[in-house]
N, C-alpha and C positions, 0 to 999 in steps of 0.2 A: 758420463752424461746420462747413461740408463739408469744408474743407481740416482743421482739429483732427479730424476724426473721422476720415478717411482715413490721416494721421500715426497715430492709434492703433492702425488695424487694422494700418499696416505693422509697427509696434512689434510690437507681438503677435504677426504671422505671422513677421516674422525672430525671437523669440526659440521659436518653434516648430518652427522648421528645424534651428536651433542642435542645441533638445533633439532631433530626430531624428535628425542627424548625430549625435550625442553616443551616443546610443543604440545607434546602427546600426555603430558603433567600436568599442564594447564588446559587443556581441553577436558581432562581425567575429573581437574579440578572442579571447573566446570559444570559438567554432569553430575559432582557427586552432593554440589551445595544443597540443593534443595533436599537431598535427603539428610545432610548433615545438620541443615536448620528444622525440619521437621523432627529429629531426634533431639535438638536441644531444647525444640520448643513444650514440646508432647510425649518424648520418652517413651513412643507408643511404637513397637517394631510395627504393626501393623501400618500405622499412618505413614513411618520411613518407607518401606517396599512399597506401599503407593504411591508415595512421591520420587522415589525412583523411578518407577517405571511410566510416571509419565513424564518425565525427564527425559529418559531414554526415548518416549515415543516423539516426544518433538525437538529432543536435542541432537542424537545421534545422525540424523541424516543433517543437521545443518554441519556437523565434525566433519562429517565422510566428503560433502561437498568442499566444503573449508580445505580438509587436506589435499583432495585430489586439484582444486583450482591451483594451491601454494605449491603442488610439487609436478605439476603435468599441466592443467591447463592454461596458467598465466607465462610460465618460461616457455612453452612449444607452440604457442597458438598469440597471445597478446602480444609477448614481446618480437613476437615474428610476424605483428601486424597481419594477422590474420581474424581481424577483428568479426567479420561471419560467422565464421566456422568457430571462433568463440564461444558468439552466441546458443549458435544451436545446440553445441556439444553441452554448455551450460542449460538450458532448456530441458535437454533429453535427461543427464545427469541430474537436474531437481525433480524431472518427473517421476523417475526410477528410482531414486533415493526416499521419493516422500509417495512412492505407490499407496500405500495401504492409509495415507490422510486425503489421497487427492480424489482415489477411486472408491472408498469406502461408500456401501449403499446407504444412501439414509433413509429409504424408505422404511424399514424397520425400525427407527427412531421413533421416539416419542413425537408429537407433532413441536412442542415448544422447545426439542433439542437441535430440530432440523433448520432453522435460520440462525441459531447459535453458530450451528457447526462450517457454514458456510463462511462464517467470520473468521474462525477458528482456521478456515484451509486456508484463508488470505493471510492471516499472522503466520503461517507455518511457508508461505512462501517469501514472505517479506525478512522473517530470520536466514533464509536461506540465501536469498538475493544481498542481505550482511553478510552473511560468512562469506561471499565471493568479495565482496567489498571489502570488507578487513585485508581477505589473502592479497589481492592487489596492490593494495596501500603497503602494506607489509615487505613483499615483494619490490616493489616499485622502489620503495626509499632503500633495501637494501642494496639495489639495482643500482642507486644514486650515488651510497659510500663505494661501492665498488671502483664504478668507476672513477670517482676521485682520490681513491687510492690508488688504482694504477699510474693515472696522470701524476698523483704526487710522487712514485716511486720512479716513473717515466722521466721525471725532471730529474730529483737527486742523483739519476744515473747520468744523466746530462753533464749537471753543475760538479759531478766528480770528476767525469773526463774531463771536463773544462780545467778540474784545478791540474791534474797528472801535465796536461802540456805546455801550461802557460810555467808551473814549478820546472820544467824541465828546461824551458826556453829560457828563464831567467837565470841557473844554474849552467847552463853551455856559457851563457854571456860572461858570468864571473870567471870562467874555467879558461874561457878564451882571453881573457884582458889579463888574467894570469900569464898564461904562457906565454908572454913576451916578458915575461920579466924574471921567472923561475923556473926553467925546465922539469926542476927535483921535484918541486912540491906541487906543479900542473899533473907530475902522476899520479903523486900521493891524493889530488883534490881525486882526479879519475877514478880512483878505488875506492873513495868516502862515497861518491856519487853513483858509483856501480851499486854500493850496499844502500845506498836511501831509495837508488829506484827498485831494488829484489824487492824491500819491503812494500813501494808504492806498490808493486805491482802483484803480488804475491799475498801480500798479511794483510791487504784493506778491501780485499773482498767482501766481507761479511758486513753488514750494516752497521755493529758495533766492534770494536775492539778494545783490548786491556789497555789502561794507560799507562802503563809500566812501556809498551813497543812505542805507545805515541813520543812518549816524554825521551825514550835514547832517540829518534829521530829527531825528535828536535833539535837534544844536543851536537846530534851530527851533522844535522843542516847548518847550525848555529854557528858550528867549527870550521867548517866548509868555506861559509859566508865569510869570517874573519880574514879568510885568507888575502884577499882583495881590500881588506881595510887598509889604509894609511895610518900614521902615526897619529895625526889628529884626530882619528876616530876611537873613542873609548867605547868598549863591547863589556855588556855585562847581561850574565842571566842569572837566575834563580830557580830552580825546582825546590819544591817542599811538598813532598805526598807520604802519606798515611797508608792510603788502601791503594795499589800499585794495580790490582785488580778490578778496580771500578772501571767499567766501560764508558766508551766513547765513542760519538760519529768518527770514523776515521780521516786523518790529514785536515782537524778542525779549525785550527791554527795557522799551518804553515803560511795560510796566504797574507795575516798578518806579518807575521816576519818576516815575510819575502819584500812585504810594502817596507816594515821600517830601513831594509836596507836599501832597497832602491832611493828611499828619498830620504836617507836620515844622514847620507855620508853627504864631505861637501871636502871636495881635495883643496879647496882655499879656506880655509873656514873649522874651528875644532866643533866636533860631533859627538854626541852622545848617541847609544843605545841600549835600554836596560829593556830586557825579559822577564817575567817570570810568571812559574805558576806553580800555584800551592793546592794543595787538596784537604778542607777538615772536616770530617764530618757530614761526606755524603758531596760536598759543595765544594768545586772548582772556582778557582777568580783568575782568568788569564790577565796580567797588565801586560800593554807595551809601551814603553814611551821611545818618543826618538824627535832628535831636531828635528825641525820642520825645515827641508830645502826642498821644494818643491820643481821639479826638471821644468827646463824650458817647452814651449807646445813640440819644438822638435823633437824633444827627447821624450813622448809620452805613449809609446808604443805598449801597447796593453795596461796601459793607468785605470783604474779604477776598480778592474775583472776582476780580479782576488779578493778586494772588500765585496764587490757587490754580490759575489757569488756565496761569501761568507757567511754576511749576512741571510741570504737566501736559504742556504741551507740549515740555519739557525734559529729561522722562521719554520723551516717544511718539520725540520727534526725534533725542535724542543718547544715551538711556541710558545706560551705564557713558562717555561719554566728556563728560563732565560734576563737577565739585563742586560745592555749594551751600553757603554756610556764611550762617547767619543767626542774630544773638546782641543782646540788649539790652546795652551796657558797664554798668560801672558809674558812667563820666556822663554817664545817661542818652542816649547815642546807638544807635537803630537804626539798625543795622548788618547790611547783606548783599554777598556776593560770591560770585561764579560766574565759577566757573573751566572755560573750554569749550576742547575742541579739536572744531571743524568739519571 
């Protein structure tokens, strides 16, 4: 646990150096245009160093304001609704930043420099009163993805435990309707199912995983499942992968194949169920098809959870980089496919 937790603070502090570097480039940049266009314009070192350095004399204290609001006083004071003490820290900090524009005497001025220069203190407060504006906005909207990232990660953890129990409750049900009819092969299901939950529970930690572990779970779920078929029921899958190495949301699937077999078999009735999924070229297409026998309302005890949560996380995880195509035919087969690039 100390070692994951020390991994996150580094995470977090290297991508906060990044942003300051980043930051501190583009401020750099900033300050150095006006000498850079004065050199392209004039070619005259002397004109560049004086447009430097008054660059420097009205740019630099709006920087220092700029960094200290983005790194101290919008996180410690605004977003702790300390909207006062804001203020004044901001106040004091423009005063002391732009000391030598705000308190400079004018009375040794020229007399037609000296109402100039009063203009001039009010534009050098008004860049400054910006650069607190910027940091805000700036701050604020990152403030925004934050936490919609965490609420989005907050769910996915949700909608994964959601699928580990409802996969498990429909697996005891087959396991159980088994053992009244084959003691031998109720043990042998126990062992396939002891190794599908190691993996739920063990390999699908990580936000992504190889498809190489997704694809033998499936065949094992898929084996598991036959077991409980009748004779009218025809089981058929397909794997075809390339890159066995390309990642994936993990257990992205199963809740579809957990649906074709609750409502594809029909013990009065012959049944189809065909699987598959191929990988070419970067691009996933899972099909499922399966009769359409749709349980009576008595028998509808967690119906829908598995697509909608499928769905859902197909949404938070891949958004536009996804199709969904889901159609009753006209004989009678339900029919879905998802077309994903990872």
């Amino acid at each position: 646990m100390k070692r994951i937790l020390t991994l996150g603070m580094s995470k977090i502090h290297i991508k906060d150096v990044w942003l300051f570097v980043a930051q501190v480039l583009l401020l750099s940049l900033v300050m150095l245009s006006p000498g850079l266009i004065s050199y392209i314009t004039s070619n005259d070192a002397a004109v560049v160093w004086g447009s430097l350095q008054i660059a420097a004399f009205w740019l630099a204290p709006a920087v220092l304001v700029y960094l200290l609001n983005f790194y101290v006083c919008v996180p410690l004071l605004w977003f702790r609704r300390r909207f006062w003490m804001f203020a004044i820290v901001n106040v004091l900090l423009i005063t002391a930043c732009n000391f030598h524009l705000l308190f400079t005497s004018i009375n040794s001025m020229p007399d037609d420099y000296r109402a100039g220069y009063s203009s001039f203190q009010m534009i050098a407060v008004l860049i400054n009163l910006m650069a607190i504006g910027i940091a805000l906005s700036i701050r604020y909207v990152m403030r925004q993805n934050e936490k919609k990232q965490k609420v989005v990660e907050a769910e996915l953890a949700w909608l994964k435990n959601q699928i580990n129990p409802h996969f498990l409750f429909n697996t005891l049900n087959n396991i159980s309707s088994l053992a009244q009819i084959d003691g031998d092969e109720t043990q042998e299901a126990i062992m396939q199912l002891s190794d599908l939950l190691r993996y739920a529970m063990y390999e699908t930690n990580k936000p992504k995983v190889a498809l190489e572990g997704e694809v033998e779970f499936m065949r094992n779920y898929i084996e598991l499942m036959k077991l409980r078929c009748n004779e009218q029921t025809k089981v058929s899958s397909q794997f075809s992968i390339l890159n066995s190495q390309l990642e994936v949301a993990p257990l992205l699937f199963i809740s579809l194949i957990e649906n074709a077999f609750k409502h594809g078999m029909d013990s009065n009735a012959p049944a189809t169920i065909d699987i598959s999924l191929t990988e070419k070229d970067g691009t996933l297409v899972f099909v499922c098809d399966n009769t359409n026998n749709p349980k009576p309302t008595k028998d509808r005890s967690g119906s829908g959870i598995g697509l909608e949560n499928t769905r859902r996380r197909m949404n938070l995880i891949y958004q536009d980089r996804y199709q969904w195509e889901q159609t009753i035919t006209p004989e009678n087969i339900y029919h879905v496919k998802i077309t994903l690039q990872p």
